[in-house]
C-alpha positions as semicolon CSV with decimal commas, in nm:
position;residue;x (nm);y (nm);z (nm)
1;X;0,000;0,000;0,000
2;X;0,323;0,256;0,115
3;X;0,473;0,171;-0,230
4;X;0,140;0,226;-0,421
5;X;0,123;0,573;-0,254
6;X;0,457;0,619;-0,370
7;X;0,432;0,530;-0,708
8;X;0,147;0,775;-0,689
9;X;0,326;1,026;-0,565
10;X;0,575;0,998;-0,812
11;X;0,353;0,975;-1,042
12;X;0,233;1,316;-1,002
13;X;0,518;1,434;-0,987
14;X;0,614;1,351;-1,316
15;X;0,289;1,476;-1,488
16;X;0,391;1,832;-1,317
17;X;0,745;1,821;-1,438
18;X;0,581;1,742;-1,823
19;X;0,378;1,981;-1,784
20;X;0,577;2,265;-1,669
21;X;0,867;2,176;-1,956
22;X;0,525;2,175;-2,197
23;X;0,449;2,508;-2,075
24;X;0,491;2,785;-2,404
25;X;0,740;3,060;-2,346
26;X;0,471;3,295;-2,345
27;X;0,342;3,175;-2,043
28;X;0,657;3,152;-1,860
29;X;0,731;3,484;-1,967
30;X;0,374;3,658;-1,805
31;X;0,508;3,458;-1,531
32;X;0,822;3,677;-1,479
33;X;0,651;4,014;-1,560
34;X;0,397;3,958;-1,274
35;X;0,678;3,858;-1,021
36;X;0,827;4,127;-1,113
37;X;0,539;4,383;-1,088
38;X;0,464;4,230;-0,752
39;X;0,839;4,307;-0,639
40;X;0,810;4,656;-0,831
41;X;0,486;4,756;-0,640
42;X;0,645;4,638;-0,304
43;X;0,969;4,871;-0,359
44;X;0,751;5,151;-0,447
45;X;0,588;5,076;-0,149
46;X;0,794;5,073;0,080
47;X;0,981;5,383;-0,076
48;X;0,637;5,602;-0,041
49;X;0,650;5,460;0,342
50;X;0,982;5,593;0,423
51;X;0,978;5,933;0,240
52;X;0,690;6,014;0,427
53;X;0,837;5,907;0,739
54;X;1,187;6,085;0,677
55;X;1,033;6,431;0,534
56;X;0,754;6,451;0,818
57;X;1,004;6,534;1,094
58;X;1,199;6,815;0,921
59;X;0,862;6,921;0,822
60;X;0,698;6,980;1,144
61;X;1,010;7,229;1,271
62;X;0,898;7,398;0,970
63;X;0,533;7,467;1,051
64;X;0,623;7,498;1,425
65;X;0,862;7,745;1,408
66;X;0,670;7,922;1,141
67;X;0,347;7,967;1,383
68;X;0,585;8,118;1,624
69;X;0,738;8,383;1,388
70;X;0,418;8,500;1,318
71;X;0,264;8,507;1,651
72;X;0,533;8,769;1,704
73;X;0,374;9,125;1,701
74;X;0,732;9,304;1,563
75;X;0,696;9,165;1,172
76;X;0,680;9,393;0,896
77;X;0,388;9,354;0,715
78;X;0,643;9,191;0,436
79;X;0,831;8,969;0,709
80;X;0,473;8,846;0,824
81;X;0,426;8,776;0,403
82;X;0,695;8,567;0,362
83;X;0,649;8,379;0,737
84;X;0,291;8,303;0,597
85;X;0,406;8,141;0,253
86;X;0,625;7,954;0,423
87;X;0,331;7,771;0,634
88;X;0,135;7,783;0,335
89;X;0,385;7,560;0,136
90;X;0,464;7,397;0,471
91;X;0,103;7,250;0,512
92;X;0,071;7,155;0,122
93;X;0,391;6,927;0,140
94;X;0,242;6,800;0,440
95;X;-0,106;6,707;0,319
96;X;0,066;6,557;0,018
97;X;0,308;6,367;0,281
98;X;0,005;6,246;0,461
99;X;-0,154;6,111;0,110
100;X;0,166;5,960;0,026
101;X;0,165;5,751;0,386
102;X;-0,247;5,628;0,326
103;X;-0,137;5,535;-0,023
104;X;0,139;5,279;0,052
105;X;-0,040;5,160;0,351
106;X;-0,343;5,109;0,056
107;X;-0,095;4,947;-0,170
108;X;0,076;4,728;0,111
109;X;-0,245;4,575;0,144
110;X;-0,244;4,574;0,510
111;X;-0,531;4,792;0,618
112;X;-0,768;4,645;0,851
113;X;-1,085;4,805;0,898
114;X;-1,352;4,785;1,167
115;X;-1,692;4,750;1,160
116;X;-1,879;5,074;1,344
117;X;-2,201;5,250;1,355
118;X;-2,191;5,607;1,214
119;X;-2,423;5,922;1,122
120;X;-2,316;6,033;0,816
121;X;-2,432;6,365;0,874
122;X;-2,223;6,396;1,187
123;X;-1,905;6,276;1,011
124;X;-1,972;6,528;0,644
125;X;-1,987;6,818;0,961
126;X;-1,694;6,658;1,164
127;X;-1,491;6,706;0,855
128;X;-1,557;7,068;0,737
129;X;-1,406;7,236;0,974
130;X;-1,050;7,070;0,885
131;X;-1,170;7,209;0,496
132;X;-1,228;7,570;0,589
133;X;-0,896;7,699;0,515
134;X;-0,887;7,611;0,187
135;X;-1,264;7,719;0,125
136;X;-1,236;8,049;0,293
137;X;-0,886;8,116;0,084
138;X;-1,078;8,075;-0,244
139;X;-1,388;8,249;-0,064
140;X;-1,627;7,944;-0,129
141;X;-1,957;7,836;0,045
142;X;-1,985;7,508;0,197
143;X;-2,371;7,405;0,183
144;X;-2,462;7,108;0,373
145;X;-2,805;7,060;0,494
146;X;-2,861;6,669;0,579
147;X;-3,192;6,531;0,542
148;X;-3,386;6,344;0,854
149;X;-3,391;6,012;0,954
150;X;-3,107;5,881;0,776
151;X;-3,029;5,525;0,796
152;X;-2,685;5,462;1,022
153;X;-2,367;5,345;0,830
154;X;-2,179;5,063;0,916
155;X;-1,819;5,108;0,796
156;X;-1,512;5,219;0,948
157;X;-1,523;5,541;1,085
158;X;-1,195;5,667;1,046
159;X;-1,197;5,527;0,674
160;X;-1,489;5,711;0,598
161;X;-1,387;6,053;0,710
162;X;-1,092;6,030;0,509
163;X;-1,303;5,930;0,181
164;X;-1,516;6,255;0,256
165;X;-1,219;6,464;0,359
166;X;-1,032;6,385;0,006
167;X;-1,312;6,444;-0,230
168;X;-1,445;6,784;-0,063
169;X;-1,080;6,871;-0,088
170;X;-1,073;6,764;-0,435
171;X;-1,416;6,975;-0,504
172;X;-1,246;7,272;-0,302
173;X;-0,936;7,213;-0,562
174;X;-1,129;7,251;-0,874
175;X;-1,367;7,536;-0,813
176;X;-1,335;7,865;-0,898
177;X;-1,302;8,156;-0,660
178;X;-1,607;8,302;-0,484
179;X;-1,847;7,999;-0,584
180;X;-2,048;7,748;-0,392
181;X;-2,016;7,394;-0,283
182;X;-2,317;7,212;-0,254
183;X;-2,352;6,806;-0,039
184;X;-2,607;6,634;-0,006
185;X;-2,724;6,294;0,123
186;X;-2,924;6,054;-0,043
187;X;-3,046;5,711;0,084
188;X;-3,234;5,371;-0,058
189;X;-3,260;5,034;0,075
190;X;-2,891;4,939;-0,053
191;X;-2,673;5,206;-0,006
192;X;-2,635;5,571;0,122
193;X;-2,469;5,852;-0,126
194;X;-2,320;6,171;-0,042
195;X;-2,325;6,368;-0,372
196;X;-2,128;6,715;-0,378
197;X;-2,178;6,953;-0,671
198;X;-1,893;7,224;-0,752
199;X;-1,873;7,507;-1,020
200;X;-1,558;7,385;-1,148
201;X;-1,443;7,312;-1,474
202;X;-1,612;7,019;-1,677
203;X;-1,396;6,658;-1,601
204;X;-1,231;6,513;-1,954
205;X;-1,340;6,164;-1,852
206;X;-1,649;6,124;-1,554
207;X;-1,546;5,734;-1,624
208;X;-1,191;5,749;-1,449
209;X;-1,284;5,936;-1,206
210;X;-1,040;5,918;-0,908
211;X;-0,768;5,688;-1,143
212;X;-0,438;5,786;-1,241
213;X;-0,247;5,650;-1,510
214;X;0,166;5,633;-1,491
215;X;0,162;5,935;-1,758
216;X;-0,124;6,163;-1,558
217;X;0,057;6,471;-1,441
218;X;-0,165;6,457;-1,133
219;X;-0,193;6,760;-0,833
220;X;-0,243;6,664;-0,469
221;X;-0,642;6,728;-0,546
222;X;-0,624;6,443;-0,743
223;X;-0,414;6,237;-0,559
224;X;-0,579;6,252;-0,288
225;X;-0,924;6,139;-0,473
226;X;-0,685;5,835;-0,583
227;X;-0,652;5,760;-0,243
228;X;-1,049;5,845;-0,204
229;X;-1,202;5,612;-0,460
230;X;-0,899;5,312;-0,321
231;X;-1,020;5,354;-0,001
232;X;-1,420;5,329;-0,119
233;X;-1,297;5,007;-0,292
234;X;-1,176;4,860;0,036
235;X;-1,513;4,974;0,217
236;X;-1,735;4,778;-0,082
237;X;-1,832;5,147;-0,208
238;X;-1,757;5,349;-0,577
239;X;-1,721;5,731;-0,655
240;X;-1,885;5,843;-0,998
241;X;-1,880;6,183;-1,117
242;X;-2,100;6,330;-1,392
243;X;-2,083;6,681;-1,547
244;X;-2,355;6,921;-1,501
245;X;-2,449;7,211;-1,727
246;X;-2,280;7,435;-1,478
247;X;-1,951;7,243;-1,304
248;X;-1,967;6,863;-1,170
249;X;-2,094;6,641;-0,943
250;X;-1,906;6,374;-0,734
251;X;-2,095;6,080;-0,599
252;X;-1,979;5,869;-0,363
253;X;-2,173;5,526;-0,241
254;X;-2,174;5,343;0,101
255;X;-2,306;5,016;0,103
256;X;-2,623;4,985;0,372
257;X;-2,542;4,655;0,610
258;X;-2,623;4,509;0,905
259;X;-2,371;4,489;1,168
260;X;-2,217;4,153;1,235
């Protein structure tokens, strides 16, 4: 019985063997590309992981000793100029830094995520406030007026918020001085959709919508809806965009679930 379970064994062996030396050099050669895209997309990474970690440091003497320069009551008004470009730049590197960290932890594949109840409504007006800088630079209006009795979402809290954060950032990115922001909240039995509505500029292509291609010449603004729609993906949701006689609209879908 031992040396039929061998021969079997063997056997099998053998059939792999003819099979792999049967194999057609085409095949052995996707083979290789996709090891080596799997190594490639580890290196990169791990490279985004450590930038961000080895710029972030520098960068926060930067911003702190900025804030206390201009806290100081003795600036010129063009010393108090330059101290305030200097934060300004500052704080872009640093959101970009911040989108460069959530993308290689996206691309590492490593990202747990809970399960949580959440009011949407409460989370769109948790976020603004970290938006209002950039809004009240360009002089927009935020509008948000949520309707009642929205179902509860059950996602990851911290996930979601960052979803919301990058695509009214991204809306805040492409609209034009002195115009208006509109969000609003939509429900059904399946899922729950926060739509926002800018004045900006009609989008080329509503169908890629959030995805970058190696020759896109891409901002932070659309970076960081990269990182937006990735993250969606990972929560079971999608962001669609459509253009509107007057600007855009993003829409971005939460699957409705039971918690488990």
């Amino acid at each position: 019985m031992v040396q039929a379970k061998e021969e079997s064994v063997s056997g099998s062996a053998a059939r792999v063997a003819d099979a792999a030396q049967c194999a057609s050099p085409e095949v052995e050669s996707l083979q290789n590309e996709i090891r080596e895209l799997r190594r490639t997309s580890q290196y990169r990474s791990l490279f985004l992981s450590r930038l961000a970690h080895e710029l972030r440091t520098p960068l926060t003497s930067i911003l702190g000793f900025s804030e206390i320069m201009l806290s100081q009551e003795k600036l010129t008004d063009a010393q108090r100029g330059f101290c305030e470009r200097i934060q300004s730049s500052a704080q872009q590197l640093q959101a970009s830094l911040n989108q460069l960290s959530d993308l290689a932890r996206l691309e590492s594949g490593q990202t747990q995520l809970a399960s949580e109840k959440i009011s949407i409504a409460e989370t769109v007006i948790e976020v603004l406030p970290a938006l209002t800088r950039g809004a009240e630079k360009k002089r927009l209006e935020l509008k948000f007026e949520p309707p009642d009795n929205l179902p509860l979402l059950i996602s990851d809290a911290a996930r979601v918020r960052q979803v919301l954060y990058n695509v009214l950032a991204y809306s805040i990115y492409r609209s034009p001085d002195s115009s208006t922001i509109a969000i609003n909240v939509e429900s059904s039995s399946e899922v729950l959709a926060i739509l926002v509505r800018d004045a900006g500029d009609r989008i080329a292509d509503p169908s890629r919508i959030g995805i970058i291609g190696p020759d896109d010449n891409s901002g932070t603004g659309e970076l960081g809806l990269s990182i937006a729609r990735q993250g969606l993906e990972l929560l079971g949701g999608s962001l669609s965009a459509q253009n509107l006689d007057s600007g855009a609209e993003l829409r971005v879908e939460f699957p409705l679930r039971t918690l488990t």
